[in-house]
ZASE-120632 format. One record per residue (C-alpha): y, z, x; residue in three letters; residue number from 0. Coordinates in steps of 0.25 Angstrom, whole numbers. Example, Ala and Ser with C-alpha at 12.3 -4.5 7.8 and 13.67 -1.06 7.14 Angstrom:
ZASE-120632
REC    yy    zz    xx   r   k
REC   -18    31    49 ALA   0
REC    -4    29    55 SER   1
END
This chain:
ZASE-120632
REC    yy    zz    xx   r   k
REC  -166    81   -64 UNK   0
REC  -152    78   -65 UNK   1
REC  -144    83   -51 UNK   2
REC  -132    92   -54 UNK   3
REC  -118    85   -50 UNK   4
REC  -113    88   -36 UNK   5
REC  -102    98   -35 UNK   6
REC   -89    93   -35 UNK   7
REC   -83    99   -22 UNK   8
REC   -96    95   -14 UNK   9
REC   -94    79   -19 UNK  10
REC   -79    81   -16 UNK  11
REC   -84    85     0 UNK  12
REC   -95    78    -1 UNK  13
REC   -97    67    12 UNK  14
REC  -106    57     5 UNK  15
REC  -102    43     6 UNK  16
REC   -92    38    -2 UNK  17
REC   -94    27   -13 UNK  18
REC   -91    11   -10 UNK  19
REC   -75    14   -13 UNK  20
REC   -68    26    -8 UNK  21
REC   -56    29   -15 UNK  22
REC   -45    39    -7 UNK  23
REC   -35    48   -13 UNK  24
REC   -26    57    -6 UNK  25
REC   -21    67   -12 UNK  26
REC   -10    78   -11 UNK  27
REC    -5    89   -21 UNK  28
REC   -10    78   -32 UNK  29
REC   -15    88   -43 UNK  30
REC    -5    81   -51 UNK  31
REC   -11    68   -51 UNK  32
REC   -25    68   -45 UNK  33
REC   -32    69   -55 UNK  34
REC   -27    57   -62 UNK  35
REC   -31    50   -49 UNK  36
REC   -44    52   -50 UNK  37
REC   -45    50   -66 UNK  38
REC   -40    36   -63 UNK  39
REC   -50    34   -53 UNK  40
REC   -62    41   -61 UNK  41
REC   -60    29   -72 UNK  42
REC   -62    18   -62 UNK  43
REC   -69     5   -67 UNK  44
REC   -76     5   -53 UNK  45
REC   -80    18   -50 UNK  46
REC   -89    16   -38 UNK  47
REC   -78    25   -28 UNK  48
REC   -77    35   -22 UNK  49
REC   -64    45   -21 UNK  50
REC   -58    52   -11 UNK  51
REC   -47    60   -14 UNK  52
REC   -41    65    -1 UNK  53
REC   -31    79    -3 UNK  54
REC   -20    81     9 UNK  55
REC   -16    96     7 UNK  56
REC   -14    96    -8 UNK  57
REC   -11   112   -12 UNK  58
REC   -12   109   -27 UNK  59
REC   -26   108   -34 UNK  60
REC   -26    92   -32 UNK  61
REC   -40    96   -25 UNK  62
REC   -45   103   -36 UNK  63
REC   -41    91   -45 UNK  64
REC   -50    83   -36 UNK  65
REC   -61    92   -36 UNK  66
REC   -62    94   -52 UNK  67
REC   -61    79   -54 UNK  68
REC   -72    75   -47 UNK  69
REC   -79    88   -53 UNK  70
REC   -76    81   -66 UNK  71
REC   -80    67   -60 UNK  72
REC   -93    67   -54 UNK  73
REC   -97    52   -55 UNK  74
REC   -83    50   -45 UNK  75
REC   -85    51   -30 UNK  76
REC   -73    62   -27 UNK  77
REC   -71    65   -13 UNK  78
REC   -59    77    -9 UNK  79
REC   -55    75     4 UNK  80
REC   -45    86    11 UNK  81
REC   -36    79    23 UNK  82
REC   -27    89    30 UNK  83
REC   -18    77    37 UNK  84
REC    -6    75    29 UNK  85
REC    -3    62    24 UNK  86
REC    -8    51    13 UNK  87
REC   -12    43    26 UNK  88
REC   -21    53    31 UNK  89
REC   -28    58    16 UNK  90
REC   -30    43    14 UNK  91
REC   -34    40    26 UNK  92
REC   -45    51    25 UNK  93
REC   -50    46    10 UNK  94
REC   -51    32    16 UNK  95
REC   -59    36    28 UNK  96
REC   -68    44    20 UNK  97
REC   -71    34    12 UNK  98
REC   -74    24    24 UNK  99
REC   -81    35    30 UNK 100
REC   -91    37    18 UNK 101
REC   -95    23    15 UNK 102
REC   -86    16     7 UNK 103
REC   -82     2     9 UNK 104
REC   -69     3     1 UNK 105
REC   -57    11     2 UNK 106
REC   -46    13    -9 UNK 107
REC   -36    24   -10 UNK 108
REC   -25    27   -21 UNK 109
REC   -19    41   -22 UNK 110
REC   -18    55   -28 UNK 111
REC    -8    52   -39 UNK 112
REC   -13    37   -42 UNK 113
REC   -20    31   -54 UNK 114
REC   -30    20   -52 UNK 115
REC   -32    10   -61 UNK 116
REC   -45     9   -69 UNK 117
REC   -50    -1   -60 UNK 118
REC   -43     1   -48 UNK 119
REC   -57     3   -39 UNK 120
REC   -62   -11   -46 UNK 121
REC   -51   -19   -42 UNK 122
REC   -51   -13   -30 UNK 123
REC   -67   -16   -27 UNK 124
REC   -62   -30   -34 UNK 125
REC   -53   -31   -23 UNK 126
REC   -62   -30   -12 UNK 127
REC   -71   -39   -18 UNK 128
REC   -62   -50   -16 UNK 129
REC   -61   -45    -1 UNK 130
REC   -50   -37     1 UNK 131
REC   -51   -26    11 UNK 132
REC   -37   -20     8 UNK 133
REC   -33   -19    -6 UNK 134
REC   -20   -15   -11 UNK 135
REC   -17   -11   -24 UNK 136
REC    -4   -12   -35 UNK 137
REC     2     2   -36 UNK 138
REC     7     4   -50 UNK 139
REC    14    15   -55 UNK 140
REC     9    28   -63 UNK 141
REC    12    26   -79 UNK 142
REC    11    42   -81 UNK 143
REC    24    46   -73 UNK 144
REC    37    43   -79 UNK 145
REC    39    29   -73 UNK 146
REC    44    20   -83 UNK 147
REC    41     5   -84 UNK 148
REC    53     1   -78 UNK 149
REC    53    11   -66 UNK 150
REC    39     7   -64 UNK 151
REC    42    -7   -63 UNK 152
REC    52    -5   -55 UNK 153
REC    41     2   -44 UNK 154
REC    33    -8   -44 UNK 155
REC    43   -19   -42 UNK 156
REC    47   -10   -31 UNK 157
REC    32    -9   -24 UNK 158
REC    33   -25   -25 UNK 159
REC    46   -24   -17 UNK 160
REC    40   -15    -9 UNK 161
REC    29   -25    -5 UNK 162
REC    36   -36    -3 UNK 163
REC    45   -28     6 UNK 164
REC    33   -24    15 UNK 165
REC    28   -38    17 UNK 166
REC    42   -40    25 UNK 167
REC    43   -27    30 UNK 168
REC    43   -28    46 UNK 169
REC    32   -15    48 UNK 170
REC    23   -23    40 UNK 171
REC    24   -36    48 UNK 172
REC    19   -40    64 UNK 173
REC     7   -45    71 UNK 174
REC    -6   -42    66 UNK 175
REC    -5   -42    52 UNK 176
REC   -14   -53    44 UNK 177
REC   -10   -54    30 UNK 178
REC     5   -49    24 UNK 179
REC     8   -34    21 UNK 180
REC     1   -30     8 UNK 181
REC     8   -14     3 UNK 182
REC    -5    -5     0 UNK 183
REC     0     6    -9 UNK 184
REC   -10    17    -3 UNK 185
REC   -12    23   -17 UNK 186
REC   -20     8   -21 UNK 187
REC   -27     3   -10 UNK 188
REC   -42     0    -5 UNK 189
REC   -48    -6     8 UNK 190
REC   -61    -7    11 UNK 191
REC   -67     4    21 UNK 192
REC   -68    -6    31 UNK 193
REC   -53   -10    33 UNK 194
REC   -48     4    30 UNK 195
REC   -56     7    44 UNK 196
REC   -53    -5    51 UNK 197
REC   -38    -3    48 UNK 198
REC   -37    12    51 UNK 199
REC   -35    17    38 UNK 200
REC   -22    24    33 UNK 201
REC   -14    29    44 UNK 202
REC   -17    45    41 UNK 203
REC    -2    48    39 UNK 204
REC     8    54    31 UNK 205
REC    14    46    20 UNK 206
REC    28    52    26 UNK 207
REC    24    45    38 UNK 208
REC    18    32    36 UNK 209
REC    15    24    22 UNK 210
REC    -1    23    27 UNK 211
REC    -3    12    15 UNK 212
REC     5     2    23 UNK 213
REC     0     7    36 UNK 214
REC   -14     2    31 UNK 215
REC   -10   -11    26 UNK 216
REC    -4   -15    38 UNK 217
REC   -17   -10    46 UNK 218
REC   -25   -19    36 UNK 219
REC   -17   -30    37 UNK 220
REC   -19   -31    53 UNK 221
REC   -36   -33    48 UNK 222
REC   -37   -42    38 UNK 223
REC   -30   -49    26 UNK 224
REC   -39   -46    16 UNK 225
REC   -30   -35     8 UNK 226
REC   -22   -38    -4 UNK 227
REC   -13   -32   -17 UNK 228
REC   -21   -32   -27 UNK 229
REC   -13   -28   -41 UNK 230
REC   -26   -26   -49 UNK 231
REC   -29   -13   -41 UNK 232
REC   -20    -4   -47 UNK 233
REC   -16    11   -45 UNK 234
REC    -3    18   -53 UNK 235
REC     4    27   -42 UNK 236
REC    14    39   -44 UNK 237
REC    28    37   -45 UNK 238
REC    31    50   -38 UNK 239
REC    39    46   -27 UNK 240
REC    47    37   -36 UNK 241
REC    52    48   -44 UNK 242
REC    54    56   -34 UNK 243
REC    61    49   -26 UNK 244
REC    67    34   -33 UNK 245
REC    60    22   -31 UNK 246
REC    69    18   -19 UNK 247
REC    66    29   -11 UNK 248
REC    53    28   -14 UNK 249
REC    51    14    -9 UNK 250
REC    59    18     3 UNK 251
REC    49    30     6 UNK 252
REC    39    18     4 UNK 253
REC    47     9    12 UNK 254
REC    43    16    29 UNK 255
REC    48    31    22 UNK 256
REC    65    25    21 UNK 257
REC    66    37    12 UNK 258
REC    60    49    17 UNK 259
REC    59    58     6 UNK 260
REC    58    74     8 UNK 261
REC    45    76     1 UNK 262
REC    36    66     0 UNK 263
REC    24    71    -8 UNK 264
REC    31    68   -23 UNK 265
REC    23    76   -33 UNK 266
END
């Protein structure tokens, strides 16, 4: 006799453990774009995952969103997490813990309003085959939101200057450190449960406060050398904040918050 499927809302609660890779997305006031986060994931050549979006005080139906995807999903592994702490440090931070705490052995998080490529999960897992503990990805951006060619060439020229720039940069330079700087956009990375608790995670911050991508990349850095780019590991990211705010200032906020705009969450 065939058993009826498990409930939506008690899977999204539910504390079993987590499968193999444990994928974190915060989230907040993501009704927008959600959905088409978890679309991206849901076509996945490597599907052994689990998913754990993590909300931080959203007040529009991005929750709901969630909650109906997974109805329509059942095959996934969707976790909904609620953290009350403000931050993308601290909502993060939570999805990664869970994910350490329930048994997996990899770690990756992209965010809310990301698209993953078709085999972003199987480079990644490719990735750790070949021994990397920390894994960062190329951050491309989305193709559905204006940006012409030239405007995204532009950004991604910039992200290379950026890089460059933070190999130099005095914060990211001293004692301690075994290999050079590595930028780790927090929206494309994995790390494998081990390293994630032997470094301390992401700081549980606000983004306002402290970028917590590069926080965790300089924690790593002091533990091993086995972390890379790896271009083949691709997520398309908003362009929010650069039209909102002009690629300049948008590196600058980038660049230890030179330009402090008033609002923050560009949606």
């Amino acid at each position: 006799m065939n058993s009826r499927p498990e409930p939506a809302s008690a899977r999204l609660a539910s504390s079993a453990p987590t499968r193999p890779l444990c994928i974190a997305v915060p989230m907040l006031n993501e009704e927008k774009l959600v959905r088409q986060t978890l679309v991206s994931l849901a076509a996945q050549e490597h599907k052994d995952f689990t998913v754990v979006v993590v909300d931080n005080g959203s007040t529009d139906d991005s929750c709901s969103i969630v909650t109906e995807f997974a109805a329509e999903h059942p095959g996934m592994d969707i976790r909904l997490l609620i953290e009350g702490q403000k931050g993308t440090g601290a909502a993060a931070d939570t999805g990664m813990r869970f994910g350490v705490e329930h048994g997996s052995v990899w770690l990756a998080r992209t965010d809310s309003d990301c698209l993953a490529a078709p085999d972003w999960t199987a480079r990644i897992m490719a990735a750790f085959d070949d021994g990397l503990e920390l894994i960062a990805g190329q951050l491309n951006p989305r193709l559905d939101e204006g940006i012409s060619a030239g405007e995204r060439r532009m950004m991604l020229l910039a992200v290379e200057v950026a890089s460059f720039f933070g190999r130099i940069r005095p914060g990211n330079k001293g004692e301690g450190y075994l290999g050079p700087y590595q930028m780790l956009p927090g929206c494309n990375m994995a790390i494998t449960a081990d390293m994630y608790h032997r470094s301390g995670g992401f700081p549980r911050s606000r983004i306002e406060d402290l970028h917590e991508d590069r926080a965790l990349s300089n924690q790593v850095r002091k533990l091993t050398r086995n972390y890379a780019l790896r271009r083949d590991v691709v997520v398309f990211g908003s362009s929010r904040r650069v039209k909102a705010w002009g690629l300049k200032n948008t590196l600058a906020w980038y660049a230890d918050h030179r330009y402090r705009p008033e609002h923050v969450d560009i949606r």
